[in-house]
Every structure is written in C-alpha cells, then in structure tokens.
C-alpha positions as CSV (number, residue, x, y, z in Angstrom):
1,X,103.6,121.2,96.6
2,X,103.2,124.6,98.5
3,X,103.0,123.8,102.4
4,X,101.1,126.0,105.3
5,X,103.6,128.1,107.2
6,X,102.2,126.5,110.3
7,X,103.7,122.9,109.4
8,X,107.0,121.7,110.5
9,X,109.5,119.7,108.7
10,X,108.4,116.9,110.8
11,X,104.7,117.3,110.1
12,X,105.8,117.6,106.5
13,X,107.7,114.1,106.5
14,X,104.7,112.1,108.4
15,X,101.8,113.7,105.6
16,X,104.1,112.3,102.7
17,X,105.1,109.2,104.5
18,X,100.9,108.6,104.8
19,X,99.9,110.1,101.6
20,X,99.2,107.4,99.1
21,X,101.2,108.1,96.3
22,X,99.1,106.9,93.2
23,X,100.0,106.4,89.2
24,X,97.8,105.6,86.6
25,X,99.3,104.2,83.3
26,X,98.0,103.5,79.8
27,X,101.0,102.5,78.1
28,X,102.8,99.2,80.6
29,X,99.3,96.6,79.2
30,X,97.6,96.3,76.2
31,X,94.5,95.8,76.9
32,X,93.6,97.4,81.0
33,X,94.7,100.6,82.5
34,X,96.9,99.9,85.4
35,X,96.3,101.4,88.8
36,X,99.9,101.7,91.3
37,X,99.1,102.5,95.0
38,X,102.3,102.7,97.0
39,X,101.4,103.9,101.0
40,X,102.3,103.1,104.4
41,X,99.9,100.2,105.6
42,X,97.5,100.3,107.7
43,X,93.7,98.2,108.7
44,X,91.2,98.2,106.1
45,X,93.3,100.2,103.6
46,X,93.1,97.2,100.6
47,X,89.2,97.6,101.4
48,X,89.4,101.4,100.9
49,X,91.0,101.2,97.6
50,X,89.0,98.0,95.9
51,X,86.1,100.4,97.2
52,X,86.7,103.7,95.4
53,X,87.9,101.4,92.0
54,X,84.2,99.5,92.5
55,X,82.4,102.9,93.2
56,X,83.4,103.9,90.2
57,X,82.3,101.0,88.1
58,X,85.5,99.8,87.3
59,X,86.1,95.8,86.8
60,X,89.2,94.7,88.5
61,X,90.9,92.2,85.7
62,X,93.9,91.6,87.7
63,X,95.5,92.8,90.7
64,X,98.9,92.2,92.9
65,X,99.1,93.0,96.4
66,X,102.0,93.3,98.9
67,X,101.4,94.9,102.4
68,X,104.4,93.0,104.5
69,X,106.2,95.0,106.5
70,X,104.9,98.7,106.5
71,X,104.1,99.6,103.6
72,X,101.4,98.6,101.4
73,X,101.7,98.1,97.2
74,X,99.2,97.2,95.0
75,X,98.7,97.1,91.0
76,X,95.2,96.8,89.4
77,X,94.2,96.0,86.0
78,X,91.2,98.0,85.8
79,X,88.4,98.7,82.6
80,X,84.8,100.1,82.2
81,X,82.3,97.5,82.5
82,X,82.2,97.0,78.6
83,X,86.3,96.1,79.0
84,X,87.4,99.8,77.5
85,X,90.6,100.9,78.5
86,X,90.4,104.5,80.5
87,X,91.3,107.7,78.3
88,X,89.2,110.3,79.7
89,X,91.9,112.2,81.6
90,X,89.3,113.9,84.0
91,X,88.1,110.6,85.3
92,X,91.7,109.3,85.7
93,X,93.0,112.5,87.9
94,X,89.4,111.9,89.8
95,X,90.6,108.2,90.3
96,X,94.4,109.6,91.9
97,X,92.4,112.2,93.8
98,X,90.0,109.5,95.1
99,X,93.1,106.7,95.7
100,X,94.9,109.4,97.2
101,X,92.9,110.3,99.8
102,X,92.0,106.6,101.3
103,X,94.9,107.0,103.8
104,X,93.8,110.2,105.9
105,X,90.2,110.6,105.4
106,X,87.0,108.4,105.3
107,X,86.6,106.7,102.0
108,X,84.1,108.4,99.7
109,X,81.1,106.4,99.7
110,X,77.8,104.7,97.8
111,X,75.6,106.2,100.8
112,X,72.4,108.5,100.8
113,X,72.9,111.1,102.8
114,X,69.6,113.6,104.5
115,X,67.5,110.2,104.1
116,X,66.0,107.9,106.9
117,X,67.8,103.8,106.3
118,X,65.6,101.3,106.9
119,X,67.7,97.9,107.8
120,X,65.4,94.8,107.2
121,X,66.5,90.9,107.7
122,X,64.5,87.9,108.1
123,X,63.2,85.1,106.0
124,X,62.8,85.3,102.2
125,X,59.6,83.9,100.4
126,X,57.9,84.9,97.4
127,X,55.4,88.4,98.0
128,X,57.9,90.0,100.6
129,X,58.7,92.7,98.9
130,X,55.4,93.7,97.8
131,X,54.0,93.6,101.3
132,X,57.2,95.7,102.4
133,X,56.3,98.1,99.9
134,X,52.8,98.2,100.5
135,X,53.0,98.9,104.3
136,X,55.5,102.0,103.4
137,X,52.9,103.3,100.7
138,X,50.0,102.7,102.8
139,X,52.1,104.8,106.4
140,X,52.9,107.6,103.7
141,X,56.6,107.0,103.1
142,X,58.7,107.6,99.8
143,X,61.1,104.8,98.7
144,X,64.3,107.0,97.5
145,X,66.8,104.1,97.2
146,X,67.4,100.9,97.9
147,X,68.8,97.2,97.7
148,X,67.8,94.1,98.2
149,X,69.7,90.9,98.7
150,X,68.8,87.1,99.1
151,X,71.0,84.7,100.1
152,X,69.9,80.8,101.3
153,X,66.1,81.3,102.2
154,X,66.9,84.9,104.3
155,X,66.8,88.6,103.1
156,X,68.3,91.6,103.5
157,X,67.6,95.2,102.3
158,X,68.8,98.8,103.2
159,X,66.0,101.1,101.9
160,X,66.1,104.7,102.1
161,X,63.1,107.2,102.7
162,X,61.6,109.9,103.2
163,X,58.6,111.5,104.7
164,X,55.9,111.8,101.8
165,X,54.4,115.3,103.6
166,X,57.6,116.8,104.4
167,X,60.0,115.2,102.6
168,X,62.0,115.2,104.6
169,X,63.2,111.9,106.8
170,X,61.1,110.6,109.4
171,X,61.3,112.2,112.6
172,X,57.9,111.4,114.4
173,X,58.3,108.8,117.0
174,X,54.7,107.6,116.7
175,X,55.1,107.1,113.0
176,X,58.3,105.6,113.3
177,X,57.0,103.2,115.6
178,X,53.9,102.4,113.4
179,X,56.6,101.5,110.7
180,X,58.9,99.0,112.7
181,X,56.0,97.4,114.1
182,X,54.0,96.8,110.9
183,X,57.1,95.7,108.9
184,X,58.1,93.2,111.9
185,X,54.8,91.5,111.4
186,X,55.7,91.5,107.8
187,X,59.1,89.9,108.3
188,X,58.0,87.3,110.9
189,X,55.1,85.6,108.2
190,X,53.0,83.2,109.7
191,X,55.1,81.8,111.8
192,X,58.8,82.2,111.3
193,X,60.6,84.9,113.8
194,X,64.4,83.1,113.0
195,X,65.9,87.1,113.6
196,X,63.4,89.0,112.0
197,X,65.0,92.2,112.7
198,X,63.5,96.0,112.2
199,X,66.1,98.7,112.5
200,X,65.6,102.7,111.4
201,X,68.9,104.8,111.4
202,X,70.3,108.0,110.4
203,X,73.9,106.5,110.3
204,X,75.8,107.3,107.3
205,X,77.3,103.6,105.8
206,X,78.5,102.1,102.5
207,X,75.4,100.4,101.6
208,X,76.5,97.5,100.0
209,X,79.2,96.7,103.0
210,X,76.5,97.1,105.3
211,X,74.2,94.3,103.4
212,X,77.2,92.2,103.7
213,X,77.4,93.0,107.6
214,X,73.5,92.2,108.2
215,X,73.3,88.7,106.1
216,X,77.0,88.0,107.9
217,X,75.2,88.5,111.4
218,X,72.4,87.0,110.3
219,X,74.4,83.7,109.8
220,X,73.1,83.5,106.4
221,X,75.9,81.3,105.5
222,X,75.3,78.3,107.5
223,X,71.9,78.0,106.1
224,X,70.6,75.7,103.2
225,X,69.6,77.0,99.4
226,X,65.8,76.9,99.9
227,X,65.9,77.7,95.4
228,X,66.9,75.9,92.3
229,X,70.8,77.8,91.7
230,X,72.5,77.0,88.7
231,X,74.8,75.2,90.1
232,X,78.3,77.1,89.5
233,X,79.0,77.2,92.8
234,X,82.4,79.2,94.1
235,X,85.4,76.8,95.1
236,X,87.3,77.9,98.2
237,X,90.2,76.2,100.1
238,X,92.2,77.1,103.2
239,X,95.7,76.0,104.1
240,X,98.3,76.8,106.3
241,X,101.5,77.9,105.6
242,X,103.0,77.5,109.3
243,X,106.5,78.2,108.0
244,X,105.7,81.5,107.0
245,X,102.8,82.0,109.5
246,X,100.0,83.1,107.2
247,X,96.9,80.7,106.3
248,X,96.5,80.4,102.6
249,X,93.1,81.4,100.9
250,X,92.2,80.1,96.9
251,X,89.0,80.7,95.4
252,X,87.9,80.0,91.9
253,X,84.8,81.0,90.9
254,X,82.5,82.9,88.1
255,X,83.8,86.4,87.3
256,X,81.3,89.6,88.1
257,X,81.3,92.8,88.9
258,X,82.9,93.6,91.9
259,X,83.5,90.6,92.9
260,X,86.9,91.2,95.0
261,X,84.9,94.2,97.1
262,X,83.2,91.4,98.4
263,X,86.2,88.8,99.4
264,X,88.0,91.8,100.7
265,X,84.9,93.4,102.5
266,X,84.1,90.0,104.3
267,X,88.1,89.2,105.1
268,X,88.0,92.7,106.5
269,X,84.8,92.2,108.7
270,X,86.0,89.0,110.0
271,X,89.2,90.7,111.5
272,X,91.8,89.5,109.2
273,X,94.4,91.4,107.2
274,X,95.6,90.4,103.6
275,X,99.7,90.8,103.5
276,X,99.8,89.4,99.4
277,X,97.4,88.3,96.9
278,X,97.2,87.7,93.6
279,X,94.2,88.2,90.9
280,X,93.6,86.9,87.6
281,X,90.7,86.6,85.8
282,X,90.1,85.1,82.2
283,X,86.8,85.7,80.3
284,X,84.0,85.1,82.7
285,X,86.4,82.7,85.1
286,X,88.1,84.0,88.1
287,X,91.1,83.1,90.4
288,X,92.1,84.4,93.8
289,X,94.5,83.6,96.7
290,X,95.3,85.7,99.5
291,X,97.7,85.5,102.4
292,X,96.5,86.4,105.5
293,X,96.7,86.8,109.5
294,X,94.3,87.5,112.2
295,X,94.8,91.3,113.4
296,X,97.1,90.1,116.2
297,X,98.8,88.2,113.3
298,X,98.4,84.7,113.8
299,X,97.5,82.0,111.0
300,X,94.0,80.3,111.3
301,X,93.7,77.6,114.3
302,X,91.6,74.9,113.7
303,X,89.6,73.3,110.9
304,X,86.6,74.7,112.4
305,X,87.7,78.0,111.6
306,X,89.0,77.2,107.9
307,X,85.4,75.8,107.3
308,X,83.7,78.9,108.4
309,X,85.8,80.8,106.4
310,X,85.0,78.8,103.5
311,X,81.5,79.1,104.5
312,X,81.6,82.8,104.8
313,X,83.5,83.6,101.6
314,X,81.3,81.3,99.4
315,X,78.3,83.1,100.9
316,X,79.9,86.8,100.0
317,X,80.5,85.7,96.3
318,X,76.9,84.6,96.4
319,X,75.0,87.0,98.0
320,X,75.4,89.6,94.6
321,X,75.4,86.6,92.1
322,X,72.3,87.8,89.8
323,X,69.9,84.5,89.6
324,X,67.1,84.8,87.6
325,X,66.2,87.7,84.8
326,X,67.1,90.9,84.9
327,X,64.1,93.7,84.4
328,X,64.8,97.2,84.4
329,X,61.6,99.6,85.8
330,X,62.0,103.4,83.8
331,X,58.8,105.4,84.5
332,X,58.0,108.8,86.5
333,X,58.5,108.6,90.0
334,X,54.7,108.3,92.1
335,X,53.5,107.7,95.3
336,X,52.6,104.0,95.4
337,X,55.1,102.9,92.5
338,X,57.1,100.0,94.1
339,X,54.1,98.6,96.0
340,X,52.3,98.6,92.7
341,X,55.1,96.6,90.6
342,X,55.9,94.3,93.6
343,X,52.3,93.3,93.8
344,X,52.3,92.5,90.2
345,X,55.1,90.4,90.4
346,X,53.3,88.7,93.0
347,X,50.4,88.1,91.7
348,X,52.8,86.1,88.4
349,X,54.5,84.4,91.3
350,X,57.5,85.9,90.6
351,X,60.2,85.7,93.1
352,X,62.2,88.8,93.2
353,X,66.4,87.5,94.1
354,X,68.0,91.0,93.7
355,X,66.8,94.5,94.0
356,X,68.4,97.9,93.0
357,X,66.3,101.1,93.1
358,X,66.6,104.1,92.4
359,X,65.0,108.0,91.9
360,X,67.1,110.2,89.6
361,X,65.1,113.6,88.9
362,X,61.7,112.5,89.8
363,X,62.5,109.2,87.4
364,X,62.5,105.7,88.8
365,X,65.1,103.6,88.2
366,X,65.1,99.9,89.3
367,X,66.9,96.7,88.4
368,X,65.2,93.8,89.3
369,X,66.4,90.1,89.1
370,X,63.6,87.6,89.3
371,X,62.7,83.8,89.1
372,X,60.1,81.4,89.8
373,X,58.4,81.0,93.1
374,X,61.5,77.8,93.4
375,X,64.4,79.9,91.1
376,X,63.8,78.1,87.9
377,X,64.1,80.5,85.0
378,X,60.4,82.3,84.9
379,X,58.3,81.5,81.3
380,X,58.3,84.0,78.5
381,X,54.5,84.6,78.2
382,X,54.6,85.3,82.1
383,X,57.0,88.2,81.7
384,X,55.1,89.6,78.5
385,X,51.7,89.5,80.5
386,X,53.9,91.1,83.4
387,X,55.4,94.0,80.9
388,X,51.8,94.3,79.7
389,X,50.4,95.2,83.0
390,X,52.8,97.2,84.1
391,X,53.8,98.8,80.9
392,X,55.5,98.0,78.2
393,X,57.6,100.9,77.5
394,X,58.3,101.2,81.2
395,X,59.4,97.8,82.0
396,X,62.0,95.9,79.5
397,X,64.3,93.0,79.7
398,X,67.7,94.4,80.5
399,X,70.7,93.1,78.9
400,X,73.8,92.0,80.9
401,X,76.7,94.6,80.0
402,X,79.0,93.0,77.1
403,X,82.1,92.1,79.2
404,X,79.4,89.5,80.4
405,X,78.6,87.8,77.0
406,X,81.8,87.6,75.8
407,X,81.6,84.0,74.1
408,X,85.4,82.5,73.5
409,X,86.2,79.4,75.5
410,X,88.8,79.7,78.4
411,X,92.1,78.7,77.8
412,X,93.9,76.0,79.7
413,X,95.5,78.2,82.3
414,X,92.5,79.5,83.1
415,X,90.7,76.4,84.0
416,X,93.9,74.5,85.3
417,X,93.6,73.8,89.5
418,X,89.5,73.5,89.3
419,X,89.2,70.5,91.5
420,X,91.4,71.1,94.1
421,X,93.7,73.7,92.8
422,X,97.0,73.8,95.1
423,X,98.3,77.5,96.5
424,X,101.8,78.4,94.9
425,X,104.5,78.7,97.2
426,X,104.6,81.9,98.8
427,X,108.4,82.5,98.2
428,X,107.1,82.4,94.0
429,X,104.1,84.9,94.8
430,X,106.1,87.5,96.9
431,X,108.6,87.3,94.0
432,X,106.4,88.0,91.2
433,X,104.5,90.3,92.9
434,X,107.2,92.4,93.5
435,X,108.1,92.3,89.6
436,X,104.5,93.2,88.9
437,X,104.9,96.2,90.9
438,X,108.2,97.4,89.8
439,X,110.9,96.3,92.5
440,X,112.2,93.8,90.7
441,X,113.7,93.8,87.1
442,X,113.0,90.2,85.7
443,X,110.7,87.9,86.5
444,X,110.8,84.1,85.4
C-alpha cells in the first residue's frame, strides 16, 4: 500500500489498526461463500456490516460473532437469494471494498438522495393507502419511491417525492403545508388521533432502519394484532448470565430475507451492544442467540425490561414478515398511477400489509403484499377481476424467490429447543466461535 508523504508512522499504525481487514472465501464451505471481518470494535459496527451484506441482497445462512475485548470478528455464510454461491469476482472485491470501509466512513446506504421523505405513522385500516395517494396526486406530487409497513393495527411509510412541475423536491412552504395538513386528516380517520404523525424531511437515512425507528417510537409493539396472522409466531427468551455479566438473547423463528438486519438494527436502537452470537439457519427455520450489554455494559435489570425486549424483537421480525399475496405492478410511470391502483384495491377490499415501490427509467416498479379487509388469504376471482381492471400484463402474481420454496423437511437439530430452547453455555459459544473464525485449531 503506497502512503501520502504527509502521514506519520503513527498515523500509519492507527489507519491499519481501524481499517477492517476483510477475506472472502469460496473454497473453506460447500455450499455458502464465507465473509471474514476482523477490525477494532467499536458502536454500531455489527449493524454496519449485516447492512452492506443485506444491501446487497445477500442471505445470511450463518454467522459467528466475537467483539470482547477490542476487537471485533465475524464469519458470515452468505448466498444470492436463490442460495448460489458468489463467483462473480467484481461483486466480491465490491463486497471487501464495501466491508472495508464500515469502520471510517458512513455506511453506504438504501436511501434516495435529491428527493423530498415523507414520514407517515398512525393507524392502519383498509383504503389508507389509496387516500394517501390520492391526496399526493390530487396537490401535484410524484411518488419516486417508497415503503410501507404494518405492524399490529398501526402503519408506517417513508415515501419519497418530488415536485410534479419542477421536479424537483418540494420547497414551497404553502404547498408543503397543504400536504401535512391534508395527509394528517387522512391519518387521524374518523376519529382515531393515537400519534398520527406528519413529518417532511430532507435528511438523508437508511430507509428501512428508519421504518424500524418510527413503528419502535410509535410503540407498535405493545399493541394487539387487529388481522388474522398465520400464526408462526417468533419465539424469544431472555436470561441472565450474571456470572459473566451479559443477558442472554435466543430467538427461533421463520427464516427470510434479512432477517438478522432487523434483530441487529433494533438491539442497536435500543442501546445495547452484541459481544458474541451465533447464527444458524436450516431450510426456512432460523436460530439466534446473542450476548449482550447495555452501552455502559451492564446485563438487563428487571423482568420488565426482558419482556420489552422480547416485545420489541418479536415486533422487528414481524414488521417485514410478508402476509398476504404478493403482486408485482410493471407499467410506465404516470401522473396518478399509485392513486389509481390503491383505489382499486380498495374498491376489492383489499388490504394492502407491505408496500415497495419503485421508478426505474420512467417504469414503475411495485411489490405489493395484500389480504382481506381481516388478513385472511384474498379469493382467486377477486385478484383476476383486480388484474383485469388494472391490467393484465401490468399486474401479475409474483412468485417468492426459490430459497423460499424449498420443500425438504427440517432435520432434528433444526427443530430441537422449540418450546423453550435453553442458551448454551457461554464458555462452549466463545470457544466455538473462536474455531469458526480461525483462532483455534480444533473444535469438539
């Protein structure tokens, strides 16, 4: 590595001390690519990394993490979303580049930059959406991107826009006003104004970390399912581990697309630090524990606490959880577009769950997850007549990708622990994480 004159040998020794050093190898598993991070630790830096792998569409198949001490080491199984190994050496030396750089320098992010963010809570009922959408087409404004969560009767959505005129994003106060002022009457319905909440922004943010921020605030996880689920709820426990000072986090749940982003995001956001975990998932089951401290590095104190962790994490895992059918929206972008879809999905009395759109090139391109008005699984006919209003070669139903439909029952180890599963000792987690990431010879 060339240095700049300027630097001294001191300068030289803290930028390699800090720079992550990152390997990724083919060869050590048979079926995932491993990714080795080995950097000094510091806050948020697990949360950095699970965020450029899930960026990059990658689906975290295992992963060991040991950040004790100073220094932080981690090993992640990672694939493509159809469970392919990575060969395409241009994306792997993007992935060290990316990794790399998580230490010194903001974290590359799923963001929308020269756009105007619209932040929208409040509570969730069937139509929303379609009079959100409405009230943006009818005050001139251009839906660019956005998504839409729902979570236990409340919503939250990040939507990015743009002036339809200028195009450019919204910078007239009286305009602006007219926009948080209709879509607060929108949010508050008839009567409910439980934190309806309006708020327009030129911050630059992760989106989907920001959605987790908003329904956290809004205390989504304390509330009720007000819709049918299908029942494969996550399972959470917390215990202490006094004698070692950390509290003791298992989770077993469904596997999904970046589903440890949001643990770690929500761990992070509530002010604690992972020092080891361990991840293992088999077919579409997933297992989880985690060490972990407070910032000022205490254990958790009271049982009140474990349950709202355990209320908080289940509500993470479920916030992304796709209920209902997935549609996918191709067509040429138009004024009017979104309002004009949302209001036929209204007018089937379908209720909309999740929502990811999109313009690529003057092309829409939106994922839509959708129910029943009460989240049973919406009739056949229904979505026919739907696709035939809105168009048939411009709405279809979208399949799940393949690592989703993969159809061999789980083995034994994956399923052992479900009711109740107890956290290995710490001493035989440290150990074999340390043999998973290469400082230790055997393992047994």
């Amino acid at each position: 590595m060339a240095w700049p004159s300027y630097l001294d040998e001191y300068e030289k020794l803290v930028i390699r001390m800090t720079t992550p050093r990152v390997i990724v190898d083919n060869v050590g598993c048979n079926n995932a690519t491993r990714v080795m991070i080995d950097s000094a630790r510091k806050h948020g830096i697990l949360l950095e990394a699970v965020q450029v792998l899930t960026d990059l569409n990658l689906s975290i198949k295992k992963a060991y993490i040991s950040s004790d001490g100073r220094w932080f080491m981690d090993v992640f199984h990672v694939t493509d979303m159809d469970g392919n190994k990575l060969t395409d050496e241009g994306f792997i030396s993007y992935i060290e580049k990316s990794l790399g750089a998580v230490h010194n320098s903001p974290t590359p992010s799923k963001c929308v930059d020269d756009l105007t963010a619209l932040e929208l809570t409040g509570n969730d009922r069937v139509g929303l959406l379609s009079e959100v959408f409405a009230v943006l087409s009818d005050l001139q404004v251009n839906v660019v991107e956005s998504k839409v969560w729902t979570h236990n009767g409340r919503i939250a959505s990040l939507i990015y826009v743009k002036d339809c005129e200028s195009g450019y994003p919204l910078e007239d106060k009286q305009k602006i006003e007219r926009i948080v002022t209709r879509l607060r009457n929108v949010l508050e319905g008839d009567n409910v104004i439980r934190s309806a909440k309006t708020v327009i922004s030129l911050a630059v943010t992760h989106t989907e970390r920001r959605l987790h921020q908003m329904m956290f605030a809004d205390r989504d996880y304390e509330r009720r399912p007000i819709i049918r689920t299908n029942g494969d709820s996550p399972i959470v426990s917390v215990q202490n581990c006094l004698e070692r000072g950390y509290s003791g986090v298992n989770i077993h749940c469904k596997d999904r697309a970046k589903l440890l982003f949001d643990v770690v995001c929500t761990l992070t956001d509530m002010e604690y630090v992972v020092f080891h975990a361990t991840v293992k998932t088999a077919l579409d089951r997933a297992n989880m524990e985690f060490f972990i401290r407070h910032i000022d590095g205490t254990p958790i104190s009271s049982e009140a606490e474990k349950q709202r962790v355990i209320l908080c994490l289940r509500a993470a895992i479920e916030r992304r959880a796709s209920e209902g059918l997935q549609l996918e929206l191709l067509a040429d972008d138009k004024a009017g577009l979104l309002a004009d879809v949302m209001r036929t999905f209204r007018e089937n009395s379908l209720n909309v769950t999740r929502a990811e759109i999109a313009t690529t090139f003057d092309t829409a391109q939106n994922i839509f997850y959708v129910t029943d008005s009460v989240g049973n699984p919406v009739d056949s006919k229904t979505i026919e007549a739907v696709r035939r209003e809105i168009g048939l070669d411009k709405l279809r139903v979208k399949e799940l990708p393949s690592i989703y439909h993969e159809k061999e029952e789980r083995d034994d180890e994956a399923t052992a622990g479900v009711g109740g599963a107890v956290l290995e000792s710490l001493g035989s987690l440290v150990k074999r994480n340390l043999y998973n990431l290469g400082f230790l010879g055997s393992y047994s």
